[in-house]
BALUM-333958 format. One line per 10 residues: number of its first residue (from 1); their letters; for each residue x, y, z of N, C-alpha, C. Coordinates in Angstrom, 1 decimal. Atoms other than C-alpha are relative to their C-alpha. Example, Ala and Ser with C-alpha at 12.3 -4.5 7.8 and 13.67 -1.06 7.14 Angstrom:
<recs>
1	as	0.9/-1.2/0.0/12.3/-4.5/7.8/0.9/1.2/0.0 | -0.9/-1.1/0.0/13.7/-1.1/7.1/-0.8/1.1/0.8;
</recs>
This chain:
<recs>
1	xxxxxxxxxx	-1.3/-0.6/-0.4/79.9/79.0/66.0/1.1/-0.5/-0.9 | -0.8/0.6/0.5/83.0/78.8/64.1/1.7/0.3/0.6 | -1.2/0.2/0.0/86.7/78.3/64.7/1.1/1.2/-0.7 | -1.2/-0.8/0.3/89.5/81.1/64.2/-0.1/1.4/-0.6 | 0.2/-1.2/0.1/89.2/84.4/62.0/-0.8/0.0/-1.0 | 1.1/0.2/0.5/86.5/85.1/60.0/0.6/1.2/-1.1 | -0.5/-0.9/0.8/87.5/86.9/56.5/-1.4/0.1/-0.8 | 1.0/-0.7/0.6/85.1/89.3/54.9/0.5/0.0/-1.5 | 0.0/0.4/1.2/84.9/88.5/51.6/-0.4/1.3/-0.8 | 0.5/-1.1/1.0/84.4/91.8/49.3/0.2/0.2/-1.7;
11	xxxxxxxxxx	-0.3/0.1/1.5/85.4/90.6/45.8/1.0/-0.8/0.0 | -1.2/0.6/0.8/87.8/88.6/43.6/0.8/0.3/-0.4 | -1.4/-0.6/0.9/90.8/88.7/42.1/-0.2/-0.1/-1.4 | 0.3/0.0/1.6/90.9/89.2/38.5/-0.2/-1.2/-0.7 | 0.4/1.6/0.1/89.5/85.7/36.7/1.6/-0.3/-0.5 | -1.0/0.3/0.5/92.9/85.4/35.1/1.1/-0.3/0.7 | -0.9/0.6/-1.0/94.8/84.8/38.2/-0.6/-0.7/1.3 | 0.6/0.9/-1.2/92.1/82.5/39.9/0.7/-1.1/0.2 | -0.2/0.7/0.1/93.8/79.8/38.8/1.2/-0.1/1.6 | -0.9/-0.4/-1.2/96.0/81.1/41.8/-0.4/0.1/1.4;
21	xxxxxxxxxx	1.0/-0.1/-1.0/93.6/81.1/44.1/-0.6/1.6/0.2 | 0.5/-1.1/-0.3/92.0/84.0/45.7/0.4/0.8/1.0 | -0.4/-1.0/-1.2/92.0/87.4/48.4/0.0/-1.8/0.8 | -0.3/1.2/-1.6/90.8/84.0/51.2/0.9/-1.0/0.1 | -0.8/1.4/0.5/93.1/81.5/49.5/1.3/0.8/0.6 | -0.7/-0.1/-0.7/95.8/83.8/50.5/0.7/0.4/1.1 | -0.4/-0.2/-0.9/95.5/85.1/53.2/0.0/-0.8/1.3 | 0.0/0.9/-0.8/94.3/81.6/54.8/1.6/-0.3/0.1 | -1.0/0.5/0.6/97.9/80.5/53.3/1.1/0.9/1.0 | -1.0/-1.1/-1.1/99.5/83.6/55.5/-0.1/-0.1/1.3;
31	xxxxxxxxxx	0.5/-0.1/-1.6/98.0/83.2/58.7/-0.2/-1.9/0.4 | -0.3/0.7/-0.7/98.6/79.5/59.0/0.9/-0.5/1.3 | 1.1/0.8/-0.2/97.9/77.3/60.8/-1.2/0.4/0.5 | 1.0/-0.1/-0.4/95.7/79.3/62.5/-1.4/-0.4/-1.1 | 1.5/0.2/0.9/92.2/78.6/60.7/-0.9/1.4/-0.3 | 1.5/-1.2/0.2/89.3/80.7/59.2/-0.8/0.0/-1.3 | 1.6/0.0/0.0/86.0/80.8/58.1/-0.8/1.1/-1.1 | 0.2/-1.5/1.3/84.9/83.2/54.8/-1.8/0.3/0.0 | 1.0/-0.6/0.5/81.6/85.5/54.5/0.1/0.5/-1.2 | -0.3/-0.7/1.4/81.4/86.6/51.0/-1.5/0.9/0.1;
41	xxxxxxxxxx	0.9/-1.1/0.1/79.4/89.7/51.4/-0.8/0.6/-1.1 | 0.3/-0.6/1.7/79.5/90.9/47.4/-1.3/-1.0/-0.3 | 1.1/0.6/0.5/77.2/87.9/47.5/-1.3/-0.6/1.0 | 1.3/-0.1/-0.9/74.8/88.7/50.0/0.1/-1.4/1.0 | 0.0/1.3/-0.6/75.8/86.0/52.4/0.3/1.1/1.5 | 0.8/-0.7/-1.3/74.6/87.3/56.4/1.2/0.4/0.8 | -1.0/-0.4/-1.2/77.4/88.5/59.0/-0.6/-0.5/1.0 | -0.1/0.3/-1.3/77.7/86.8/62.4/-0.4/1.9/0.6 | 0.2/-0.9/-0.7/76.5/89.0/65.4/2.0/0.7/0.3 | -1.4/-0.4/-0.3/79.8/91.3/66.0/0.7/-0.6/0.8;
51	xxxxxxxxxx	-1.0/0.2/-1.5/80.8/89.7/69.3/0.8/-1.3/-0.3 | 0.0/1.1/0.2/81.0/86.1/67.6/1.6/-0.1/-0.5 | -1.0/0.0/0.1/84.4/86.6/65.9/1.2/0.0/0.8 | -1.4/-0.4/-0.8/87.8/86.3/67.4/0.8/1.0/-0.7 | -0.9/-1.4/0.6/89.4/88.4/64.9/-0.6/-0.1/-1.3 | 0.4/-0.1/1.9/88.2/89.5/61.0/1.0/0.5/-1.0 | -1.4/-1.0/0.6/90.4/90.6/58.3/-1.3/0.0/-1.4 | 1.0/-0.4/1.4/88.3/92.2/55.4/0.9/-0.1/-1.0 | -1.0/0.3/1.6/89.5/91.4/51.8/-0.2/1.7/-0.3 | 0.0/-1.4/1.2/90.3/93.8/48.7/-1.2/-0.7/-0.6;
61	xxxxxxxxxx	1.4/0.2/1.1/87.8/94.0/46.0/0.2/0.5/-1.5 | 0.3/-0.7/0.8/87.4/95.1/42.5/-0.8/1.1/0.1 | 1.1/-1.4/0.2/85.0/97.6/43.5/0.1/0.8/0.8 | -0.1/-1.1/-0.6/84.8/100.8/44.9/-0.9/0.4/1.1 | 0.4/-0.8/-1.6/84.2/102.1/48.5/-1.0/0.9/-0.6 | 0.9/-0.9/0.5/83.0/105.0/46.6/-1.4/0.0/-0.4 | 1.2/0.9/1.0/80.3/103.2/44.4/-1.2/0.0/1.3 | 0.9/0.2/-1.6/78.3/103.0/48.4/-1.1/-1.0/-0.4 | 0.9/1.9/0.0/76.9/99.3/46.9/-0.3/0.1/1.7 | 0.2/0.3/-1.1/74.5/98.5/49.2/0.6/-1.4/0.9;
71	xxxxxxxxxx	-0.7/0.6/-0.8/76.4/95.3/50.4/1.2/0.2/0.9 | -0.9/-0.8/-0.8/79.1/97.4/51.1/0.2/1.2/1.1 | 0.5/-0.8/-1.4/77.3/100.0/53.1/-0.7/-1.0/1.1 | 0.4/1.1/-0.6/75.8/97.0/55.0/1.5/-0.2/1.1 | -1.3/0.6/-0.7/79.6/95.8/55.9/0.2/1.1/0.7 | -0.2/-1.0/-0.7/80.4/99.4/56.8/-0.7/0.1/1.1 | 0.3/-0.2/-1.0/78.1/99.7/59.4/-0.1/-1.3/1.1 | -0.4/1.3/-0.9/78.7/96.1/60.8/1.4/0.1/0.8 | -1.3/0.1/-0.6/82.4/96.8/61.0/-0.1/1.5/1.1 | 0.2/-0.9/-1.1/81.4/100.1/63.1/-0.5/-0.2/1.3;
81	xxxxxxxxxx	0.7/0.8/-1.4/79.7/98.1/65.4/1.1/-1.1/0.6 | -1.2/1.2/-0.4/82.5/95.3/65.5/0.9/1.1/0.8 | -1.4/-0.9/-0.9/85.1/98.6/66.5/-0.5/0.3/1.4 | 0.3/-0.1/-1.2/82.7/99.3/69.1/-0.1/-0.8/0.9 | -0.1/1.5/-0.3/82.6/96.0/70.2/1.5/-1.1/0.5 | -1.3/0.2/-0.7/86.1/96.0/70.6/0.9/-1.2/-0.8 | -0.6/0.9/0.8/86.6/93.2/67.7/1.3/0.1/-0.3 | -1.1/-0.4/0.8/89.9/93.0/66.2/-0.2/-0.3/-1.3 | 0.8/-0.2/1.5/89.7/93.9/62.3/1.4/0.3/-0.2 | -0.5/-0.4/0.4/92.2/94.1/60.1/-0.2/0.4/-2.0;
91	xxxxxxxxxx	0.6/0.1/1.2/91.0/95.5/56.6/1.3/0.2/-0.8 | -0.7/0.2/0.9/93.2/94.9/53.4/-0.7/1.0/-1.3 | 0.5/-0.8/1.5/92.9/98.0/50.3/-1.5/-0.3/0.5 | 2.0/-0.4/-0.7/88.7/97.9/50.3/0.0/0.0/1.3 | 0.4/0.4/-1.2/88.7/96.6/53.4/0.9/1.2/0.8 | -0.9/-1.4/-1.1/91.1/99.6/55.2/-1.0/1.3/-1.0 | 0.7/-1.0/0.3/89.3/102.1/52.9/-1.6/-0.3/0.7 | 1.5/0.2/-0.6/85.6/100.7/54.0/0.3/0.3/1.7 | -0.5/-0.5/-1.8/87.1/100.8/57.9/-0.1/1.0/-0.2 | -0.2/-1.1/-0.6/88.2/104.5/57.3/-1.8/0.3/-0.5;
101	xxxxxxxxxx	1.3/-0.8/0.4/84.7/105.2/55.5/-1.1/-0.5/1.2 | 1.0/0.1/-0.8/82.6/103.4/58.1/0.1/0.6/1.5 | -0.6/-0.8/-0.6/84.4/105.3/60.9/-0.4/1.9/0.0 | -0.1/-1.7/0.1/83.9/108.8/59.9/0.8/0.4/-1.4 | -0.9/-0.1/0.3/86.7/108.9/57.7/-0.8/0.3/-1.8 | 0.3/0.0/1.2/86.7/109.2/53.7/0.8/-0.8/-1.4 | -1.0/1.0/0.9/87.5/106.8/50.7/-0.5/0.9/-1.3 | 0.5/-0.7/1.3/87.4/108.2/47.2/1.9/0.1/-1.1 | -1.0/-0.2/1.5/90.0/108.4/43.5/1.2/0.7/0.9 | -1.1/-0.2/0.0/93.5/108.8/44.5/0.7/1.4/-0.7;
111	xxxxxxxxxx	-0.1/-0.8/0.8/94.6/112.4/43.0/1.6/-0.3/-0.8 | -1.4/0.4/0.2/97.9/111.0/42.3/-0.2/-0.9/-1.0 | 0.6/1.1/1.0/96.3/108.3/40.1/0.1/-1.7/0.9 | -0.4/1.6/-0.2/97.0/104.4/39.9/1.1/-0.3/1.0 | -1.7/-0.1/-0.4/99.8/103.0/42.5/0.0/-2.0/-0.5 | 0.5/1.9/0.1/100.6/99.1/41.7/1.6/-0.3/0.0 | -1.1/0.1/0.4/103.4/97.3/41.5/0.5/-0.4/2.2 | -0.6/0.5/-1.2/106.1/96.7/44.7/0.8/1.6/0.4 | -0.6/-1.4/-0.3/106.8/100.1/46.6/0.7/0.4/1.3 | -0.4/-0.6/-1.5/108.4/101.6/49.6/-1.5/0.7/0.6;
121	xxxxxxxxxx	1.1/-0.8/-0.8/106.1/102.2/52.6/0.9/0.4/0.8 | -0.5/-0.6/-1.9/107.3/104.6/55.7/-0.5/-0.1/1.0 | 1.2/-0.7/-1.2/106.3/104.4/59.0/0.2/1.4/0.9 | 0.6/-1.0/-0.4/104.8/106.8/61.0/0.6/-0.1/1.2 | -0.6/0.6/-1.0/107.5/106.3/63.5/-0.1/0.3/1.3 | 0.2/0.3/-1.4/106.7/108.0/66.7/-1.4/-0.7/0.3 | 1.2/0.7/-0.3/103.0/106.3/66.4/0.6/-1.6/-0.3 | -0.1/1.0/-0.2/104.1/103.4/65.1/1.1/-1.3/0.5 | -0.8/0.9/-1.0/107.0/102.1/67.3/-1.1/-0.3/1.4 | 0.7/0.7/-1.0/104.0/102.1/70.2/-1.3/-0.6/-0.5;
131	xxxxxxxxxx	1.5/0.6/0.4/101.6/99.8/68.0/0.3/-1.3/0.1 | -0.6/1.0/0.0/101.6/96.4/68.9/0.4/-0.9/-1.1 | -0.5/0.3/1.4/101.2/95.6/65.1/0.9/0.4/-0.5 | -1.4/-0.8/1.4/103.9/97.6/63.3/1.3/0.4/0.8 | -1.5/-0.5/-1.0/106.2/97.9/66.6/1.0/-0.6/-0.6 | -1.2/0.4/0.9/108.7/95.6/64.9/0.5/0.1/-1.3 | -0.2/-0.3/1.4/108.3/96.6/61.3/1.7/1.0/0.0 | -1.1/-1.0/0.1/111.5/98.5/60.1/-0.5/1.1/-0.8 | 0.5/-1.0/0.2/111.4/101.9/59.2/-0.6/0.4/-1.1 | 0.6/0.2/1.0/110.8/101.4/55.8/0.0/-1.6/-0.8;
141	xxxxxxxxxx	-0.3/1.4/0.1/109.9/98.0/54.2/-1.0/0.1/-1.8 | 0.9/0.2/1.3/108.4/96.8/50.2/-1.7/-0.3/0.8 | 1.5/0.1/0.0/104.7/96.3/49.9/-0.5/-0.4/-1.2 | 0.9/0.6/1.3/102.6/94.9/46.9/-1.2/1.2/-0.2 | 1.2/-0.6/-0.4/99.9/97.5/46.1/-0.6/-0.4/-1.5 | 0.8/-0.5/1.3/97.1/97.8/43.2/-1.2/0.3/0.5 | 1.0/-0.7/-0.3/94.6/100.6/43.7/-0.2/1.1/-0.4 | 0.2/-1.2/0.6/93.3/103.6/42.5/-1.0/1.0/0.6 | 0.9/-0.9/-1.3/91.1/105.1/45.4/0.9/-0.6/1.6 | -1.1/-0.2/-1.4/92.5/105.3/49.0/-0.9/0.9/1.0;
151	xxxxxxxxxx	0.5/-0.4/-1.2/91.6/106.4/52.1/0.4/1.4/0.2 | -0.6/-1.3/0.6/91.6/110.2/51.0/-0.1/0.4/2.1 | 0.2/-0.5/-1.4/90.7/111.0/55.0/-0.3/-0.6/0.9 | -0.2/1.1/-1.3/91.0/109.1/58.4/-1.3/0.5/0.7 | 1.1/-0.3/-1.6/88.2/109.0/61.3/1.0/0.9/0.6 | -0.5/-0.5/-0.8/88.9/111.4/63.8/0.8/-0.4/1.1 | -0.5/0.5/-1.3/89.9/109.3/66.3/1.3/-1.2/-0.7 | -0.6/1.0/0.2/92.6/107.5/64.1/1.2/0.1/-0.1 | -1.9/-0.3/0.0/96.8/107.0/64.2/0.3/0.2/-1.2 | -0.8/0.6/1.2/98.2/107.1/60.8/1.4/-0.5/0.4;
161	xxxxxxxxxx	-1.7/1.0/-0.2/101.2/104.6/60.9/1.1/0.0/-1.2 | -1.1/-0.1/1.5/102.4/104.7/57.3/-1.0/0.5/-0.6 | 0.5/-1.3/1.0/102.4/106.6/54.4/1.1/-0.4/-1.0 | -1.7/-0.1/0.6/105.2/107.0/51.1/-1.0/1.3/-0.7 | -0.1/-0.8/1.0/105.4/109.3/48.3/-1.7/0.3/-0.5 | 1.4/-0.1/0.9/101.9/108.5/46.5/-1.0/0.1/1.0 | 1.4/0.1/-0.8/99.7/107.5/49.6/0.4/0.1/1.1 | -0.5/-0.2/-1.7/99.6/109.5/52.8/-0.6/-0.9/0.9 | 0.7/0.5/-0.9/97.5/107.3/54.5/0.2/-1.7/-0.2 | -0.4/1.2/0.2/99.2/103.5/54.1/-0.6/-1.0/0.5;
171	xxxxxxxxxx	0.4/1.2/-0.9/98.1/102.0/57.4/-0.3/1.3/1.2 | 0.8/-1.0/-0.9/96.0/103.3/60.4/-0.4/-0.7/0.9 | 1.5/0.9/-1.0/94.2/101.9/63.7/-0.4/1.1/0.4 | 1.0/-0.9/-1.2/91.8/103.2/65.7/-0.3/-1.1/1.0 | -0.2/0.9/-1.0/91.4/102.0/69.1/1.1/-0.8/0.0 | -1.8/0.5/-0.1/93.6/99.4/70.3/-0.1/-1.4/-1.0 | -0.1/0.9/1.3/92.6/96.9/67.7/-0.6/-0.6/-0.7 | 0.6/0.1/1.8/91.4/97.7/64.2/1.0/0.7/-0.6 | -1.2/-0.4/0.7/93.8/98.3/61.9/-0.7/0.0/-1.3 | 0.0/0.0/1.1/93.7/99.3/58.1/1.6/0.3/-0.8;
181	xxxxxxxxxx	-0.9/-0.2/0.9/96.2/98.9/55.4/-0.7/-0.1/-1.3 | 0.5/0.0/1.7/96.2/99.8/51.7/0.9/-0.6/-0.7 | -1.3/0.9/0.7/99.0/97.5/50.7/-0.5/-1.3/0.4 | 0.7/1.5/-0.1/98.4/93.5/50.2/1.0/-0.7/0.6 | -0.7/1.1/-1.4/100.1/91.5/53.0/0.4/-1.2/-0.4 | 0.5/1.7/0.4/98.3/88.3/51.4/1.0/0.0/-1.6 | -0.5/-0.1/1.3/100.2/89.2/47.6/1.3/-0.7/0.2 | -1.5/0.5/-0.2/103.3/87.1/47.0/0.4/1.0/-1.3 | -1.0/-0.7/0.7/105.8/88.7/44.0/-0.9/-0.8/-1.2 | 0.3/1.1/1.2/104.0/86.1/41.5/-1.4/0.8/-0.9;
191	xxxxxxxxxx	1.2/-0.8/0.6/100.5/87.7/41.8/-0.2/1.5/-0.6 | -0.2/-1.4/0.6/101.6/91.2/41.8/0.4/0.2/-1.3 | -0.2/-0.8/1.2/103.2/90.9/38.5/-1.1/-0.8/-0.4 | 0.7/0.1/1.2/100.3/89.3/37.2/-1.3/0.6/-0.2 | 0.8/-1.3/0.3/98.1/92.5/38.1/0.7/0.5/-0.8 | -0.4/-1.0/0.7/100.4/94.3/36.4/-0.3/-0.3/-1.8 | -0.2/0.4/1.2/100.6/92.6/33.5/-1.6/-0.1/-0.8 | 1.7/-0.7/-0.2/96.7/92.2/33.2/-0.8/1.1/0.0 | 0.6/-1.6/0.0/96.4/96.0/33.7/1.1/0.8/-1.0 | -1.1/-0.7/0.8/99.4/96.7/31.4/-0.5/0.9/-1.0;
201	xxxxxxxxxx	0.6/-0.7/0.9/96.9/98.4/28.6/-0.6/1.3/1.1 | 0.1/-1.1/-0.6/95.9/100.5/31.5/0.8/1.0/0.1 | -0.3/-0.4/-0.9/98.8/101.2/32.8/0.6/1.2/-1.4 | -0.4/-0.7/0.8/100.1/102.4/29.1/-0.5/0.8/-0.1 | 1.6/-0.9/0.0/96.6/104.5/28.8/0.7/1.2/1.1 | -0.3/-1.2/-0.6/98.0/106.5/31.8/1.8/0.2/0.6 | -1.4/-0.4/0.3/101.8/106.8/30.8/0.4/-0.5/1.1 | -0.5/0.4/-0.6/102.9/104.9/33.2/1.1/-1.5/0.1 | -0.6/0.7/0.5/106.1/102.5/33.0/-0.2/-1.5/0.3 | 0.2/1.4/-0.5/104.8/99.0/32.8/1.0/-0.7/0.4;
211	xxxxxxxxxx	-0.8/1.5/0.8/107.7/96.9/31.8/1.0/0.6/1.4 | -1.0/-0.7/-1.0/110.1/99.1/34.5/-1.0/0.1/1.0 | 0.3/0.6/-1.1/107.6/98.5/37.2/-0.1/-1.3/0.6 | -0.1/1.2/0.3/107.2/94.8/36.1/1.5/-0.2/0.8 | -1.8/0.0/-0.3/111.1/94.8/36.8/0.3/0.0/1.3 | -0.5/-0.1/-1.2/111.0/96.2/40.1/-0.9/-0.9/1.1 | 0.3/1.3/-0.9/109.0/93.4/41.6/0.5/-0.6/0.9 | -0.4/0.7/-0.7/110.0/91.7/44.6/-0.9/-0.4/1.1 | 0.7/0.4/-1.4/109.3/89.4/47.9/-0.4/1.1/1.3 | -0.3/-0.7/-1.1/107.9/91.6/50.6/-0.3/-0.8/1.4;
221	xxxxxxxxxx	0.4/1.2/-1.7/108.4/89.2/54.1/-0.5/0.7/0.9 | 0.6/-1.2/-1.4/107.8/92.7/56.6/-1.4/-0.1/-0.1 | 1.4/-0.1/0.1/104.5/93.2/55.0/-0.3/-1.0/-0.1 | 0.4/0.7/0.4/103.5/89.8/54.4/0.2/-0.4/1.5 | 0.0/0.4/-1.1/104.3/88.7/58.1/-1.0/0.9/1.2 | 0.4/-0.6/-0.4/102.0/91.4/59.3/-1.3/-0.9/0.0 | 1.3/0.5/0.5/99.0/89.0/58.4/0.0/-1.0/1.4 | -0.4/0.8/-0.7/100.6/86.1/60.6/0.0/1.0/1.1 | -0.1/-0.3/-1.4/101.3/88.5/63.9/-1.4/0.2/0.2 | 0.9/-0.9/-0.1/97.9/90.4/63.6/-0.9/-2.0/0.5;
231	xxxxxxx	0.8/1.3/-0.7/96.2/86.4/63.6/0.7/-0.8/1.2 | -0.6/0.5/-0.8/98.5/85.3/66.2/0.0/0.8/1.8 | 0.1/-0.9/-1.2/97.8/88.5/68.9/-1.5/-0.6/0.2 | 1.3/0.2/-0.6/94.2/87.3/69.0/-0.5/-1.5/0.0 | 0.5/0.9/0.2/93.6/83.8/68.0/1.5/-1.2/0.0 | -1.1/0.6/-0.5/95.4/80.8/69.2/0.2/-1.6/-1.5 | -0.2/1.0/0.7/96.6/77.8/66.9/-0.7/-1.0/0.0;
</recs>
């Protein structure tokens, strides 16, 4: 048995900003003091029975939902069994796309392209003033993103809470608590620009303004305090 929230491990961060630690490095670092406990799935390491968790929060990944890696079809139907189960889940980018895909739902290429960088999210304000997660969020708040697939279609049975301009589908629960977001909670201002900057030959490749996204960088505390409530509604200090 282990102690606190159990993070699903689905990949790394790019080696060039390990030195920074990692997805579990910060999102332990967000959700202190509570504690918790990492499965690294990408590397075939077993999942607890669903019930065993007090709460999970699934990482991002370099890799694609789409790609249906058997590790990651494995997690998919674990986390379907955890919602039934009544677990609380909160998945981060992979981890909210694998939720909507193990669900019903559908992940797949973004038709809008790349989003990265620090953006305006909206919410989904008559759903989500009655969610106990995003009831205090303000109506719109920054976010950190880097992704290029997205949760092109929700389960049937799911809220959308946010959304902006590029990605209708931001944040979502189903039931009364699993949540997905496609924006990084765990990202401070430091890491995001050093995706950017790391993807900069991409970002030129698809005409997109590095140096003037670079720029508009900032702290996001709304989204980044969503990590901390979400471990603090289920799991005690």
């Amino acid at each position: 048995m282990h102690d606190g929230i159990l993070i699903i491990k689905t990949g790394s961060t790019l080696p060039a900003l390990r030195q920074q630690g990692d997805f579990e490095d910060w999102i332990r670092a967000a959700i202190a003091p509570i504690s918790a406990w990492v499965v690294d799935v990408e590397k075939g390491q077993p999942l607890p029975a669903v019930e065993e968790p007090s709460a999970v929060i699934v990482t991002g990944s370099p890799a694609m939902v789409s790609q249906r890696l058997p590790w990651s079809e494995q997690t998919a139907a674990w986390l379907a069994e955890a919602v039934a189960a009544a677990t609380p889940i909160l998945g981060i980018c992979y981890g909210h796309q694998l939720l909507a895909h193990a669900l019903g739902g559908r992940a797949g290429p973004n038709p809008n392209g790349r989003e990265i960088g620090t953006v305006r999210v909206e919410l989904n304000a008559a759903q989500a003033r009655r969610d106990p997660l995003f009831e205090e969020l303000p109506a719109d708040f920054a976010a950190h993103v880097t992704h290029e697939e997205s949760a092109l279609k929700l389960p049937d049975s799911a809220v959308r809470l946010a959304y902006n301009g590029h990605e209708q589908n931001h944040a979502f629960r189903v039931g009364s608590s699993a949540w997905g977001v496609q924006f990084h909670p765990e990202f401070n201002a430091a890491i995001t620009r050093g995706y950017i900057f790391h993807k900069r030959h991409d970002l030129y490749r698809e005409r997109l303004a590095a140096l003037d996204i670079l720029r508009s960088v900032t702290e996001t505390p709304h989204a980044t305090r969503l990590l901390s409530r979400f471990a603090h509604m289920f799991v005690s200090p």
